[in-house]
N, C-alpha and C positions, 0 to 999 in steps of 0.2 A: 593569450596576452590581449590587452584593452590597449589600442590606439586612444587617446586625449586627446581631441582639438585644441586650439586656445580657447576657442570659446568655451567651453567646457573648463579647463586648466583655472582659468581666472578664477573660476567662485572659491578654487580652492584658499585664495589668496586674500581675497577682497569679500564684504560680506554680499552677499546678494541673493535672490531665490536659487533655492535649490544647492547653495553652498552644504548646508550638512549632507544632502544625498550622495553629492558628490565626496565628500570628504568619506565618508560610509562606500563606497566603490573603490577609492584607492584603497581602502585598508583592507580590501580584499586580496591583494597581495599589488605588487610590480607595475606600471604602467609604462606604453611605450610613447615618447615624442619621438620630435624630430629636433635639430636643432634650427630650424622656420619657426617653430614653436615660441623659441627661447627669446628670439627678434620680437615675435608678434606681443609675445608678454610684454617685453620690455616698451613697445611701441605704445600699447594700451594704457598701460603705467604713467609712460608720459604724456598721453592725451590726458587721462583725468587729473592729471595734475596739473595741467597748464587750463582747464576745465573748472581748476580748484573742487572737483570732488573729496580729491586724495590731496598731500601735502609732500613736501620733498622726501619728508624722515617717514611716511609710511612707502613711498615709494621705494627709497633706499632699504628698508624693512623688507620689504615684497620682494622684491631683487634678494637679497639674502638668503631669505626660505626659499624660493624656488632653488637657488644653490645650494643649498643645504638639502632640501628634498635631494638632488640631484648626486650629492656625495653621499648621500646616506642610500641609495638604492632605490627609495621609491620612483626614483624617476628614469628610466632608460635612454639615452638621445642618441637616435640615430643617425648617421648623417646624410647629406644630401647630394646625389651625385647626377651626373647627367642622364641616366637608365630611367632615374622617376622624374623626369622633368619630358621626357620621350612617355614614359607612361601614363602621365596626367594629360600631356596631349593627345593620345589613345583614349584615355576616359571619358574626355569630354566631345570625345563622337560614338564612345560605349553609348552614353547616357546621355545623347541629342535632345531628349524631351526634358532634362532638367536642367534650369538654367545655374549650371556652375560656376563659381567665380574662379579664376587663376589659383589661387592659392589652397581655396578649397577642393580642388582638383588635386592639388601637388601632396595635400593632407592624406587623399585618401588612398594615392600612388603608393607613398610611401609606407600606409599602413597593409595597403595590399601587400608590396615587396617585403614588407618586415613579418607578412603571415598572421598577421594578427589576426584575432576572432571577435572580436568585438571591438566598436567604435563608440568614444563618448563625446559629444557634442548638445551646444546647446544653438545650433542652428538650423530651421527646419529645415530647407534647401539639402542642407549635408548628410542629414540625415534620413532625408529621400534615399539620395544619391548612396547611402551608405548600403542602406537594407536594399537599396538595387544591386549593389554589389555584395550580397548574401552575408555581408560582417549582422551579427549580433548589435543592433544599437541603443544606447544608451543615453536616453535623451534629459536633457536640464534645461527644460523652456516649461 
Protein backbone atom coordinates (compact mmCIF):
# COMPACT_ATOMS: atom_id res chain seq x y z
CA UNK A 1 0.00 0.00 0.00
CA UNK A 2 1.32 3.76 -0.90
CA UNK A 3 0.77 6.18 2.05
CA UNK A 4 -0.34 9.93 -0.03
CA UNK A 5 0.82 12.97 1.75
CA UNK A 6 -1.28 16.00 1.05
CA UNK A 7 1.33 17.43 -0.55
CA UNK A 8 1.37 14.79 -3.03
CA UNK A 9 -2.77 14.26 -2.87
CA UNK A 10 -3.27 17.85 -4.13
CA UNK A 11 -1.66 17.48 -7.80
CA UNK A 12 -4.33 15.01 -8.01
CA UNK A 13 -6.89 17.69 -7.82
CA UNK A 14 -5.43 20.83 -8.91
CA UNK A 15 -3.31 21.04 -12.02
CA UNK A 16 0.42 21.56 -11.17
CA UNK A 17 3.87 19.69 -11.90
CA UNK A 18 3.84 16.40 -11.58
CA UNK A 19 -0.08 16.03 -11.54
CA UNK A 20 -0.24 13.18 -14.43
CA UNK A 21 2.69 11.20 -12.51
CA UNK A 22 0.81 11.20 -9.69
CA UNK A 23 -2.48 10.65 -11.23
CA UNK A 24 -0.38 7.34 -13.10
CA UNK A 25 0.55 6.04 -9.38
CA UNK A 26 -2.92 6.07 -7.92
CA UNK A 27 -4.19 4.02 -10.82
CA UNK A 28 -1.99 1.69 -9.72
CA UNK A 29 -4.28 0.35 -7.58
CA UNK A 30 -5.73 1.72 -3.65
CA UNK A 31 -4.07 4.55 -1.75
CA UNK A 32 -3.77 5.11 1.95
CA UNK A 33 -4.59 8.62 3.83
CA UNK A 34 -5.45 9.63 6.92
CA UNK A 35 -8.25 11.68 7.79
CA UNK A 36 -5.24 14.82 8.62
CA UNK A 37 -5.19 14.49 5.04
CA UNK A 38 -8.84 15.25 4.31
CA UNK A 39 -8.38 18.76 6.77
CA UNK A 40 -5.01 19.52 5.03
CA UNK A 41 -6.71 19.28 1.52
CA UNK A 42 -9.50 21.17 2.60
CA UNK A 43 -7.22 23.90 4.31
CA UNK A 44 -5.10 24.35 1.02
CA UNK A 45 -8.29 24.71 -1.05
CA UNK A 46 -9.22 27.53 0.89
CA UNK A 47 -5.88 29.27 1.05
CA UNK A 48 -5.84 29.46 -2.79
CA UNK A 49 -8.85 30.51 -2.95
CA UNK A 50 -8.93 33.34 -0.63
CA UNK A 51 -5.28 33.70 -2.84
CA UNK A 52 -7.67 33.84 -5.83
CA UNK A 53 -5.58 31.07 -7.49
CA UNK A 54 -8.63 28.74 -7.47
CA UNK A 55 -12.45 30.19 -7.28
CA UNK A 56 -15.27 29.06 -4.86
CA UNK A 57 -16.91 26.50 -7.63
CA UNK A 58 -13.51 24.72 -8.25
CA UNK A 59 -12.95 24.56 -4.85
CA UNK A 60 -16.32 23.15 -4.07
CA UNK A 61 -15.52 20.75 -7.32
CA UNK A 62 -12.10 19.57 -5.54
CA UNK A 63 -13.93 18.92 -2.36
CA UNK A 64 -16.31 16.59 -4.24
CA UNK A 65 -13.72 14.41 -6.21
CA UNK A 66 -11.71 13.83 -3.37
CA UNK A 67 -15.22 12.51 -1.84
CA UNK A 68 -15.87 10.79 -4.48
CA UNK A 69 -12.27 9.30 -4.87
CA UNK A 70 -13.12 8.41 -1.38
CA UNK A 71 -16.43 6.39 -1.85
CA UNK A 72 -15.31 4.96 -4.87
CA UNK A 73 -12.21 3.03 -3.03
CA UNK A 74 -9.40 4.83 -4.35
CA UNK A 75 -8.94 6.50 -1.35
CA UNK A 76 -8.45 4.64 1.95
CA UNK A 77 -8.81 7.12 5.30
CA UNK A 78 -7.48 5.95 8.08
CA UNK A 79 -8.05 7.34 11.22
CA UNK A 80 -6.26 9.11 13.78
CA UNK A 81 -5.81 8.12 17.37
CA UNK A 82 -3.56 8.90 20.23
CA UNK A 83 -0.83 5.69 19.44
CA UNK A 84 0.33 7.85 16.14
CA UNK A 85 0.37 11.13 17.67
CA UNK A 86 2.92 8.99 20.61
CA UNK A 87 4.46 7.72 17.44
CA UNK A 88 5.22 10.89 15.58
CA UNK A 89 6.69 12.11 18.89
CA UNK A 90 9.15 8.90 18.81
CA UNK A 91 9.86 9.90 15.04
CA UNK A 92 10.98 12.92 15.57
CA UNK A 93 13.85 11.89 17.85
CA UNK A 94 14.04 8.53 15.41
CA UNK A 95 15.17 11.11 12.86
CA UNK A 96 16.94 13.96 15.10
CA UNK A 97 18.96 14.96 12.02
CA UNK A 98 15.93 15.87 9.89
CA UNK A 99 14.12 18.69 10.50
CA UNK A 100 10.39 17.59 10.70
CA UNK A 101 7.42 19.52 10.97
CA UNK A 102 4.39 18.27 13.51
CA UNK A 103 2.26 17.10 10.93
CA UNK A 104 4.70 15.57 8.75
CA UNK A 105 5.78 13.46 11.54
CA UNK A 106 2.04 12.37 12.27
CA UNK A 107 1.89 11.67 8.21
CA UNK A 108 4.61 9.27 8.38
CA UNK A 109 3.32 7.60 12.08
CA UNK A 110 0.52 6.96 10.66
CA UNK A 111 1.67 5.48 7.40
CA UNK A 112 4.09 3.51 9.44
CA UNK A 113 1.11 2.09 11.72
CA UNK A 114 -1.11 1.41 8.63
CA UNK A 115 2.20 -0.93 7.27
CA UNK A 116 2.44 0.73 4.25
CA UNK A 117 5.23 0.25 1.76
CA UNK A 118 5.68 3.11 0.06
CA UNK A 119 5.20 6.97 0.65
CA UNK A 120 4.20 9.72 -1.91
CA UNK A 121 5.02 13.15 -1.18
CA UNK A 122 5.92 16.07 -2.81
CA UNK A 123 8.05 17.47 0.10
CA UNK A 124 11.79 16.94 0.18
CA UNK A 125 12.18 17.14 4.05
CA UNK A 126 9.36 14.12 4.20
CA UNK A 127 10.82 12.37 1.83
CA UNK A 128 14.25 12.32 3.52
CA UNK A 129 12.44 11.38 6.49
CA UNK A 130 10.48 8.74 4.56
CA UNK A 131 13.42 6.60 2.83
CA UNK A 132 15.05 6.97 6.53
CA UNK A 133 12.30 5.08 7.47
CA UNK A 134 12.86 2.35 4.77
CA UNK A 135 9.01 3.08 3.14
CA UNK A 136 9.56 3.00 -0.84
CA UNK A 137 9.23 6.94 -1.76
CA UNK A 138 7.59 8.45 -4.34
CA UNK A 139 8.51 11.81 -4.96
CA UNK A 140 6.36 14.79 -7.01
CA UNK A 141 8.90 17.89 -6.74
Amino acid sequence: MIYADTSALVKRYLDEPFSTDFDALLERGTMAISRLTIVEVRCALARRRRSREIDALRENRVNAELAADIQAGALQVGDIDATHFTAAYHLIGRLADIPLRTLDALHLAVAEQASAAAFATADKTQASAAEALGFTVHRFY
